[in-house]
DRENDO-1510 file (C-alpha; in Angstrom, 1 decimal, always signed):
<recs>
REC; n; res; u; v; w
REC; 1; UNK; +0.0; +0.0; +0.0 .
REC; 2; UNK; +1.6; +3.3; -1.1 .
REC; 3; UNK; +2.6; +5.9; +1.5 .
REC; 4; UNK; +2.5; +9.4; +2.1 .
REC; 5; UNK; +6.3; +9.6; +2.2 .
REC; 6; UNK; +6.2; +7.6; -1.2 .
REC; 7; UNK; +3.5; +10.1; -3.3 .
REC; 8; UNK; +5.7; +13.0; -1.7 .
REC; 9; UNK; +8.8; +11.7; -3.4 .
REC; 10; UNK; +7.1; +11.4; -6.7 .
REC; 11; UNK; +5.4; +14.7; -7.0 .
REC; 12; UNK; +8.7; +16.2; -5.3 .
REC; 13; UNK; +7.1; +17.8; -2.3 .
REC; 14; UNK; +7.2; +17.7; +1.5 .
REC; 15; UNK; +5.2; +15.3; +3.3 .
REC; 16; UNK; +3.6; +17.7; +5.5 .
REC; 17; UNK; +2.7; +18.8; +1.8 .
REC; 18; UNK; +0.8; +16.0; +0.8 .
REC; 19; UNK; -0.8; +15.7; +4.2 .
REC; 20; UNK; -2.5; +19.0; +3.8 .
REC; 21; UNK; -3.5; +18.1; +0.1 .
REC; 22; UNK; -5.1; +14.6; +1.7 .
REC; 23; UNK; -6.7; +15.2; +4.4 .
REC; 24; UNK; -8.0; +18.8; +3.3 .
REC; 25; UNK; -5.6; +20.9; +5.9 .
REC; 26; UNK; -4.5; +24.5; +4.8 .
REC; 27; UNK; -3.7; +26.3; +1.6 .
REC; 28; UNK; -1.6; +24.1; -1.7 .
REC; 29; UNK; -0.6; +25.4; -5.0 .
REC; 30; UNK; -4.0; +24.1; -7.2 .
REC; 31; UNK; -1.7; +22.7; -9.9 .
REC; 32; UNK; -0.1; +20.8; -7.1 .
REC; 33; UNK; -2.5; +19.2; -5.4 .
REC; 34; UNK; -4.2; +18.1; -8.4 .
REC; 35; UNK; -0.5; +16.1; -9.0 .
REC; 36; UNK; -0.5; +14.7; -5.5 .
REC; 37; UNK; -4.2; +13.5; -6.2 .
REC; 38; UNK; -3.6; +12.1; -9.0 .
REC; 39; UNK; -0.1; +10.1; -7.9 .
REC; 40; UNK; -2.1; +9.4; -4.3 .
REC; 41; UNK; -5.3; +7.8; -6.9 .
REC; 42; UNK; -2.7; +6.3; -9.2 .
REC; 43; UNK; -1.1; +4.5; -6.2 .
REC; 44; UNK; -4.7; +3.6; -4.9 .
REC; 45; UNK; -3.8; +5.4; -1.4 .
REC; 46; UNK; -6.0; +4.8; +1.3 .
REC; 47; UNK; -5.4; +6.5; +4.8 .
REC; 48; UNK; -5.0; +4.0; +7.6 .
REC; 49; UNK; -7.6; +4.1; +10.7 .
REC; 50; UNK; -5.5; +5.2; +12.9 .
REC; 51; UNK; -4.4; +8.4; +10.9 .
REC; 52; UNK; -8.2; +7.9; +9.9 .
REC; 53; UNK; -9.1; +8.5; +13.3 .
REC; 54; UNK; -6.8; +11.5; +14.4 .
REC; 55; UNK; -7.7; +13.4; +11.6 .
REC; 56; UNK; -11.8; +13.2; +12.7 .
REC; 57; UNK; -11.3; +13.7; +16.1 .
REC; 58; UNK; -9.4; +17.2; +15.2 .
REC; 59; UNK; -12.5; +18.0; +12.7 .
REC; 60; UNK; -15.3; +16.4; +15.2 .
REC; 61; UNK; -17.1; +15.8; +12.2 .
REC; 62; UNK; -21.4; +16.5; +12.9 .
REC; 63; UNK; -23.3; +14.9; +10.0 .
REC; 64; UNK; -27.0; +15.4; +9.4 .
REC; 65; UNK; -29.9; +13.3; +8.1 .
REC; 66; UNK; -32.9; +13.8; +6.6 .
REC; 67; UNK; -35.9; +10.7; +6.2 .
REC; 68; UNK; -39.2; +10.3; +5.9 .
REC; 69; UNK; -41.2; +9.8; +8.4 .
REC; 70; UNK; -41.4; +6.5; +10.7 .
REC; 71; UNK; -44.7; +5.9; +10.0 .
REC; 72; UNK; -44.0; +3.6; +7.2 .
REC; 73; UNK; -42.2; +1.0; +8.5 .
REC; 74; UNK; -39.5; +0.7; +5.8 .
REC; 75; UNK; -37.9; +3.8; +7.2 .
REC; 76; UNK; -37.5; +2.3; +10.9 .
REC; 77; UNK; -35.3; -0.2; +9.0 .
REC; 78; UNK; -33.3; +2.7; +7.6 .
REC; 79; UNK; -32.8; +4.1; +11.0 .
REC; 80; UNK; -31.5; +0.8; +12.0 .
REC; 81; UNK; -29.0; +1.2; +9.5 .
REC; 82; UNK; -27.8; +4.8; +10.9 .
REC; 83; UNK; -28.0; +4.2; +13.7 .
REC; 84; UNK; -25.4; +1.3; +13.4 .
REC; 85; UNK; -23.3; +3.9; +11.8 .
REC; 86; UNK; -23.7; +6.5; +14.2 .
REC; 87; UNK; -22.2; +4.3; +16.8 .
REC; 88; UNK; -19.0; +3.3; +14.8 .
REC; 89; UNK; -18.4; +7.1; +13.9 .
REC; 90; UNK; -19.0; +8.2; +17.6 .
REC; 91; UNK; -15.5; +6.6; +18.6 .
REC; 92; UNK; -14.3; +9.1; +15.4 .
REC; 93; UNK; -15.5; +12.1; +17.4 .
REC; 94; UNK; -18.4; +12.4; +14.5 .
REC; 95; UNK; -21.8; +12.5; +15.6 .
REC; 96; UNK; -24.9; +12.1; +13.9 .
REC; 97; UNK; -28.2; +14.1; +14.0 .
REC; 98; UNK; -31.3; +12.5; +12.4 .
REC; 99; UNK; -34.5; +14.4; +11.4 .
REC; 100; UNK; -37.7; +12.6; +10.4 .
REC; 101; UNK; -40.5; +14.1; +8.1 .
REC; 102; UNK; -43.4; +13.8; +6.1 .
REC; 103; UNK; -43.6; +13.7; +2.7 .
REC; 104; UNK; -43.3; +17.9; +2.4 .
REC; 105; UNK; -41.0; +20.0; +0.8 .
REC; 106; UNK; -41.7; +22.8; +3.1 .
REC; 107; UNK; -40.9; +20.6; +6.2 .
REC; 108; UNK; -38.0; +19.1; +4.0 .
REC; 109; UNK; -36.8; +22.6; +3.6 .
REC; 110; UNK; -36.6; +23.4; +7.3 .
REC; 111; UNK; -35.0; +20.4; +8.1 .
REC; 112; UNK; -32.0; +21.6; +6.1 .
REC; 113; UNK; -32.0; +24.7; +7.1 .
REC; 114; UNK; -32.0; +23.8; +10.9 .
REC; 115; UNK; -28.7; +20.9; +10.1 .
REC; 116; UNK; -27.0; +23.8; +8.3 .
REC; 117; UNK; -27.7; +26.2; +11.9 .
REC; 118; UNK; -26.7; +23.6; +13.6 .
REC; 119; UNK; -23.1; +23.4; +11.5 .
REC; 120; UNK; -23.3; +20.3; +10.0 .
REC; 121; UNK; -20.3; +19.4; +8.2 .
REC; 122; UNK; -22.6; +16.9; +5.4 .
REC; 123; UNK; -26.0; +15.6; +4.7 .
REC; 124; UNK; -27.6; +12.1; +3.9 .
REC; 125; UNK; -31.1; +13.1; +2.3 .
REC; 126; UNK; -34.1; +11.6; +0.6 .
REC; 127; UNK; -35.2; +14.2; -0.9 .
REC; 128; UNK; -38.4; +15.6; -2.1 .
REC; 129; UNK; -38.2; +15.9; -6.4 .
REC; 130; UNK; -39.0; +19.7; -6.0 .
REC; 131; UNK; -36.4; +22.4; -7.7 .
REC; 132; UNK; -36.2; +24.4; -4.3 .
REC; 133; UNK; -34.4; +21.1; -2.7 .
REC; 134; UNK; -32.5; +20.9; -6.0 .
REC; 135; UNK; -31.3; +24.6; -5.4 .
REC; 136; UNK; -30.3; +24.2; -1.6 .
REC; 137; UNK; -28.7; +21.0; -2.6 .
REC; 138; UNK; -26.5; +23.3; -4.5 .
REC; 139; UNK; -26.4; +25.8; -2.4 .
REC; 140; UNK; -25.2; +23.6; +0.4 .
REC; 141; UNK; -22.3; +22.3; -2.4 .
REC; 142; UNK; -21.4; +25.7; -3.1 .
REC; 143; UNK; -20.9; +26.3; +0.6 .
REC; 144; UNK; -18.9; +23.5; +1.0 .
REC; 145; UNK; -21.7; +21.2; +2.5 .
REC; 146; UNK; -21.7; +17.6; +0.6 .
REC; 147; UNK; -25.1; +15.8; +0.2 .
REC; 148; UNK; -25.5; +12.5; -0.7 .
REC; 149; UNK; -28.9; +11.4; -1.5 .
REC; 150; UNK; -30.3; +8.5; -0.1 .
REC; 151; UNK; -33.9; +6.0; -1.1 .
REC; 152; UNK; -34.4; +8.4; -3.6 .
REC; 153; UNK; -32.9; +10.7; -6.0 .
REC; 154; UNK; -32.9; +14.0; -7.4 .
REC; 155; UNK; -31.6; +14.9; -10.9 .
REC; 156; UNK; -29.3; +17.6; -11.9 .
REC; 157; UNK; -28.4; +18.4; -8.6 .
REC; 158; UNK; -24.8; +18.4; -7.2 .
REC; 159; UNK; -25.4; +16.0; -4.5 .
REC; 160; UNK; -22.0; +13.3; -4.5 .
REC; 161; UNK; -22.9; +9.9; -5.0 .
REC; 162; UNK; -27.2; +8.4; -4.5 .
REC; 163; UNK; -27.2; +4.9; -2.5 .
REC; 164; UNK; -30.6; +3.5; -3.0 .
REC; 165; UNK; -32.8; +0.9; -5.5 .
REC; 166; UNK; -32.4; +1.3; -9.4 .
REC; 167; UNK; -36.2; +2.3; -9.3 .
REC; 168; UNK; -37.2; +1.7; -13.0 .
REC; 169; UNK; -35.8; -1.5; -12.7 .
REC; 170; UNK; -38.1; -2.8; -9.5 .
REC; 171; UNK; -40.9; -1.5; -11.2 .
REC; 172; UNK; -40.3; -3.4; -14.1 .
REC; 173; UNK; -39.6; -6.7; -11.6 .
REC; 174; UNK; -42.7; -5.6; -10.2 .
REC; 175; UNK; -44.6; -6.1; -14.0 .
REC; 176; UNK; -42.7; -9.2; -14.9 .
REC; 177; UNK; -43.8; -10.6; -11.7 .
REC; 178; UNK; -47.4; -9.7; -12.2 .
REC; 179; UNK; -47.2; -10.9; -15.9 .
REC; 180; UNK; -46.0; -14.4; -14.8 .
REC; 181; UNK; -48.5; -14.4; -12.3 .
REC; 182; UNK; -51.6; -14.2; -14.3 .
REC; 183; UNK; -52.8; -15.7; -17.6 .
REC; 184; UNK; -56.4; -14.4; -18.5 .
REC; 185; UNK; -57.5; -10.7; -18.0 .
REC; 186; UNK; -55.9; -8.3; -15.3 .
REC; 187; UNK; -56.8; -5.0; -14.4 .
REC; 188; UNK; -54.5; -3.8; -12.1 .
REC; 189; UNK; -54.9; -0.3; -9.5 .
REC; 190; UNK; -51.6; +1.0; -8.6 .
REC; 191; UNK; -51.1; +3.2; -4.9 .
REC; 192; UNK; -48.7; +4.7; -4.8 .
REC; 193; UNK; -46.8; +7.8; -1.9 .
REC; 194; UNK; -46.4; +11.5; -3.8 .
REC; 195; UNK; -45.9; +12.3; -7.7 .
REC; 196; UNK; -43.2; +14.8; -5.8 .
REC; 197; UNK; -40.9; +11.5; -4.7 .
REC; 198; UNK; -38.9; +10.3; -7.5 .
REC; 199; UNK; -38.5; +7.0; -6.9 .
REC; 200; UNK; -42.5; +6.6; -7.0 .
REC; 201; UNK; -42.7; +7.9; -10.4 .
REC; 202; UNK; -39.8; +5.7; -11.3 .
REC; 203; UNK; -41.4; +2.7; -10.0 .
REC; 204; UNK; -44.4; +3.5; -11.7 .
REC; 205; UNK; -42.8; +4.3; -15.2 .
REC; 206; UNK; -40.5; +0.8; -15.3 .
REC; 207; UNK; -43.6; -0.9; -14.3 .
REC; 208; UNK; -46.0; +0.9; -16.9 .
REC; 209; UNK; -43.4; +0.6; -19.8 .
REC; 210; UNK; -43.2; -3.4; -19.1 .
REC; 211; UNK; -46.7; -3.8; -19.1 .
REC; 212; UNK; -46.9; -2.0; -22.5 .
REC; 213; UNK; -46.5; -4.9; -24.2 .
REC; 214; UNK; -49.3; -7.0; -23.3 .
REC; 215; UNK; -51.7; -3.9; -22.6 .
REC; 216; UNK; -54.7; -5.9; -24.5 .
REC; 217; UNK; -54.4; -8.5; -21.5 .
REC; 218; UNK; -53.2; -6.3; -18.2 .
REC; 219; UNK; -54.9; -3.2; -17.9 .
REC; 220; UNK; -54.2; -0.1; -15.1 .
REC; 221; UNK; -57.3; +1.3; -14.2 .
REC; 222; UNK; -55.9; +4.2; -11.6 .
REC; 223; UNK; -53.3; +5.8; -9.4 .
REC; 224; UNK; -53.7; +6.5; -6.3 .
REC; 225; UNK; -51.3; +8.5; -4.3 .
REC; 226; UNK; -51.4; +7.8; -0.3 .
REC; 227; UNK; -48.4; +10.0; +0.8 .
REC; 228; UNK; -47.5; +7.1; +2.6 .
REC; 229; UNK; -50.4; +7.0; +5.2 .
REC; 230; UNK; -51.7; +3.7; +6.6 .
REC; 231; UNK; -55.3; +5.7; +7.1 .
REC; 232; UNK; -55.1; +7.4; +3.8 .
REC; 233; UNK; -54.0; +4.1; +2.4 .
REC; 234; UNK; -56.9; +2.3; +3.9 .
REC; 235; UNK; -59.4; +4.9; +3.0 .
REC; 236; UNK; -58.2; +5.2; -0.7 .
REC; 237; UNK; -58.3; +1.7; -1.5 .
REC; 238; UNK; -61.2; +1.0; +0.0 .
REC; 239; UNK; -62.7; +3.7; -2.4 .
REC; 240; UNK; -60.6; +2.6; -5.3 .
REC; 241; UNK; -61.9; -0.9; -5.1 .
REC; 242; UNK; -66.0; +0.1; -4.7 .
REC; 243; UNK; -65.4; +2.4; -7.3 .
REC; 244; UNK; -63.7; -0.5; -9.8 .
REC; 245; UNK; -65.1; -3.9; -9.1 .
REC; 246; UNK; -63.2; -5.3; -12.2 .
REC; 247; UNK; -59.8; -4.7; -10.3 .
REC; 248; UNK; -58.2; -8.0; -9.7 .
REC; 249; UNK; -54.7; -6.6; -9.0 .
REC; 250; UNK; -52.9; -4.1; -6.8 .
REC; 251; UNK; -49.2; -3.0; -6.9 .
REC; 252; UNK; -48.3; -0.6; -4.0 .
REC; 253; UNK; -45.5; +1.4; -5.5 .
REC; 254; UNK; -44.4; +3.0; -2.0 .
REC; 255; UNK; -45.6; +2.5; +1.6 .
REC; 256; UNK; -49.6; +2.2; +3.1 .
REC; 257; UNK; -48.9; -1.6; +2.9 .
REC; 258; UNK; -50.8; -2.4; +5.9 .
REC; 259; UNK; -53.8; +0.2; +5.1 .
REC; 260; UNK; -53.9; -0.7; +2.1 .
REC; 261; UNK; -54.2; -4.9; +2.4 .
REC; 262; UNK; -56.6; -4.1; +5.8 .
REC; 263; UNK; -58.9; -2.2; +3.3 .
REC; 264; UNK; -58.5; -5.3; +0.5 .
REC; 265; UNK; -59.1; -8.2; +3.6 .
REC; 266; UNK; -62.2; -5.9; +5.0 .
REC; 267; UNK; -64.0; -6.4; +1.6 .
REC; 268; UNK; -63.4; -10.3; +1.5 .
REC; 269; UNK; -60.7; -10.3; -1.2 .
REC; 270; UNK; -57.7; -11.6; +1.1 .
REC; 271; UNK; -56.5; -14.2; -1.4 .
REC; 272; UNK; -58.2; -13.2; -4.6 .
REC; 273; UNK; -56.3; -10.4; -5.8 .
REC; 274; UNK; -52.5; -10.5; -7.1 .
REC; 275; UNK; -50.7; -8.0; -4.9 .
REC; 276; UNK; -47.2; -6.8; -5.3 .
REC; 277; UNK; -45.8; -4.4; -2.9 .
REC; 278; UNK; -42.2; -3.4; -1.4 .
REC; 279; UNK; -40.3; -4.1; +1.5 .
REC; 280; UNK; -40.1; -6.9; +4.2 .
REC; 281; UNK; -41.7; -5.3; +7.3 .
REC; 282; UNK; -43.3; -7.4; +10.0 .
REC; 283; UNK; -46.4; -6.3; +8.3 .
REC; 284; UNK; -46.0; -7.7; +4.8 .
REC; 285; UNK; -44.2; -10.9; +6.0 .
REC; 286; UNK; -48.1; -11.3; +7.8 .
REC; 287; UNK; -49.7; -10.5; +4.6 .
REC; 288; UNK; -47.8; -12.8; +3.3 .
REC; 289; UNK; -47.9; -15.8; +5.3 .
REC; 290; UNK; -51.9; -15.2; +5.1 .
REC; 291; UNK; -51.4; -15.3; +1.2 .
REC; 292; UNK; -53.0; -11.3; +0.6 .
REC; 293; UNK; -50.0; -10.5; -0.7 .
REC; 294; UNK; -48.4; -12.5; -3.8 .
REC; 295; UNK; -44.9; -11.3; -3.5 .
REC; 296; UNK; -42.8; -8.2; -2.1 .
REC; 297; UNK; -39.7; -6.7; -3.6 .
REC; 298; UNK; -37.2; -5.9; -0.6 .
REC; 299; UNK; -34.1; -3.3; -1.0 .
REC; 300; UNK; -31.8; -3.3; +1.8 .
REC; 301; UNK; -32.9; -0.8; +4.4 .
REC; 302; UNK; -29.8; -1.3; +6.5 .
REC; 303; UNK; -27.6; -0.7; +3.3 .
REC; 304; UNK; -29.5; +2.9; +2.7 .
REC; 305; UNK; -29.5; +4.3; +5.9 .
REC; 306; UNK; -25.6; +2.8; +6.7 .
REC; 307; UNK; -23.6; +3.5; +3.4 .
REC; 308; UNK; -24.4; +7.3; +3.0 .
REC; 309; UNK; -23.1; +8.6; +6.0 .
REC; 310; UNK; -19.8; +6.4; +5.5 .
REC; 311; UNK; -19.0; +8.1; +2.1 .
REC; 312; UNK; -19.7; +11.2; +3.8 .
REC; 313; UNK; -17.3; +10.3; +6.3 .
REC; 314; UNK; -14.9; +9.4; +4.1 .
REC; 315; UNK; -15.1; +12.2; +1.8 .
REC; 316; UNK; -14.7; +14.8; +4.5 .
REC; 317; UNK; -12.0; +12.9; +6.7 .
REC; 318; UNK; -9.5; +12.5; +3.2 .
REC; 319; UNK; -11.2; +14.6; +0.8 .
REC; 320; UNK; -11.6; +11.2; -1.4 .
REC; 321; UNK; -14.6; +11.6; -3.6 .
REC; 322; UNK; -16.9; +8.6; -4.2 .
REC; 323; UNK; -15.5; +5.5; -6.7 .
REC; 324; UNK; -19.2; +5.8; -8.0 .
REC; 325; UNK; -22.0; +7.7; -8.4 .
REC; 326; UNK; -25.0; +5.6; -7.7 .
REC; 327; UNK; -24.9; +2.7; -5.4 .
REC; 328; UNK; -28.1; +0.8; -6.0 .
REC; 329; UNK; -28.9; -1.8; -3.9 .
REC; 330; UNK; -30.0; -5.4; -5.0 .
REC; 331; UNK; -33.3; -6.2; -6.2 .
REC; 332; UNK; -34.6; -9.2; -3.6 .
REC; 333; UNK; -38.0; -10.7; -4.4 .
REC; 334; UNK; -39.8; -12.3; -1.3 .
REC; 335; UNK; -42.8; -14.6; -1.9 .
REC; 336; UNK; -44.0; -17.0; +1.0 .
REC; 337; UNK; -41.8; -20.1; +0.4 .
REC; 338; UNK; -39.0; -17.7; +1.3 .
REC; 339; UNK; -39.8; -15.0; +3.8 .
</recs>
């Protein structure tokens, strides 16, 4: 493993040089730290923990996140997952502050804004796909606040790396299971959270586009938008059913799981409709077992909430941008035999 004494004596500069260039400490010649960089990358430096360490405790890093709220189950997973991260980086002197809110761009608004009074050094967010969180994303990159969005994305901002499911793709798993599912006429009523969350519309789209094909046989009748509410899920479908009788499917394309099967198991359809929905809460694995749901796509909570806040950490401890931009986590489908 290369050494800082080893990139100094290639770019033909101190070690106290490269040190600042590394781990982001005073004022280097531009040209010159892009050659240190680029000799460190070359080399594939990586800091060791213990100079890993010293350098955090002298920053005592405070990162901020931002989630929805913990009324849909999925998200208690994700908190699991920062949580377990939050303990590691405590013995780095980095601490963690964790803010959980509805589905609202104003209330995702002054969430940021009360991390950035609190001097947070970066935020892990799942944001809201509005173009005022795409502008305080680059606001806070301009001020030298990195974001790195997690669950779901936000385009053309300047946020550092996303770690979350490749949306389009679940949705289309999603269709194909549906599709292999049934053989003679579906019509199919889709819930989903808020048109404003990007990974709902993406669900949606990959799971529209590979129905397209076989349109004459599997019909969607409606969507539905729940915000994520087990009583607004409950109400909606109920409503959505009475109002189409002919609906023999329901894919939930975000959370109001729960609501949404009580209301399908309080009109006596429990095991006659194919249902697809997401995540493996204690919930769904009941829904499940009682066969009112057909199958649930899962995409590692614990991952989501975890592997933001360690680039974060990483990227403001050695000044090491992400190897990748998105981090998508594996598409796991969950039916009964193996829940």
């Amino acid at each position: 493993m290369a050494t800082i004494k080893e990139i100094a004596a290639l770019a033909g500069v101190s070690r106290g040089t490269v040190d600042r260039v590394l781990n982001n400490r005073g004022s280097v010649n531009p040209n010159t730290a892009e050659k240190i960089k680029e000799i460190a990358k070359a080399l594939d430096y990586r800091p060791n923990k213990a100079g890993l360490a010293l350098a955090a405790s002298k920053k005592k890093l405070k990162l901020g996140v931002i989630i929805f709220s913990a009324e849909n189950p999925f998200f208690s997973d994700v908190l699991n997952g920062i949580n377990s991260k939050a303990e590691e980086l405590a013995g780095y002197s980095c601490s963690v502050l964790v803010k959980q809110i509805p589905i609202n761009t104003e209330a995702q608004l002054k969430a940021i804004n009360e991390l950035v009074d609190a001097e947070v050094n970066g935020i892990a967010l799942a944001p809201c796909n509005d173009n005022r969180i795409r502008v305080r994303i680059n606001e806070l990159s301009e001020q030298g606040i990195p974001v790195v969005t997690l669950n779901t994305d936000i385009e053309n901002s300047k946020r550092i790396a996303y770690v979350g499911s490749h949306y389009t793709k679940s949705g289309a798993t999603a269709a194909g299971l549906l599709r292999l599912m049934t053989s003679s006429e579906v019509f199919v009523g889709i819930l989903t959270g808020s048109s404003d969350i990007l990974c709902h519309t993406e669900r949606i789209a990959g799971f529209s586009s590979t129905l397209a094909p076989v349109s004459d046989r599997i019909h969607i009748v409606s969507v539905v938008e729940t915000h994520d509410d087990e009583i607004e899920s409950y109400e909606k479908t109920l409503a959505l059913l009475n109002a189409h009788p002919e609906i023999n499917a329901l894919f939930f394309a975000a959370g109001g799981v729960y609501g949404g099967c009580r209301a399908v198991c309080s009109r006596g359809l429990g095991s006659k409709l194919k249902i697809i929905a997401y995540d493996k809460a204690e919930t769904t694995e009941q829904f499940l077992r009682d066969n009112v749901l057909s199958a649930v796509i899962c995409q590692q909570p614990h991952t989501q909430g975890k592997k933001p806040l360690d680039i974060l950490f990483t990227y403001l401890t050695t000044g090491e941008k992400p190897a990748d931009e998105y981090y998508y986590t594996a598409v796991d489908i969950r039916i009964l035999e193996n829940i």
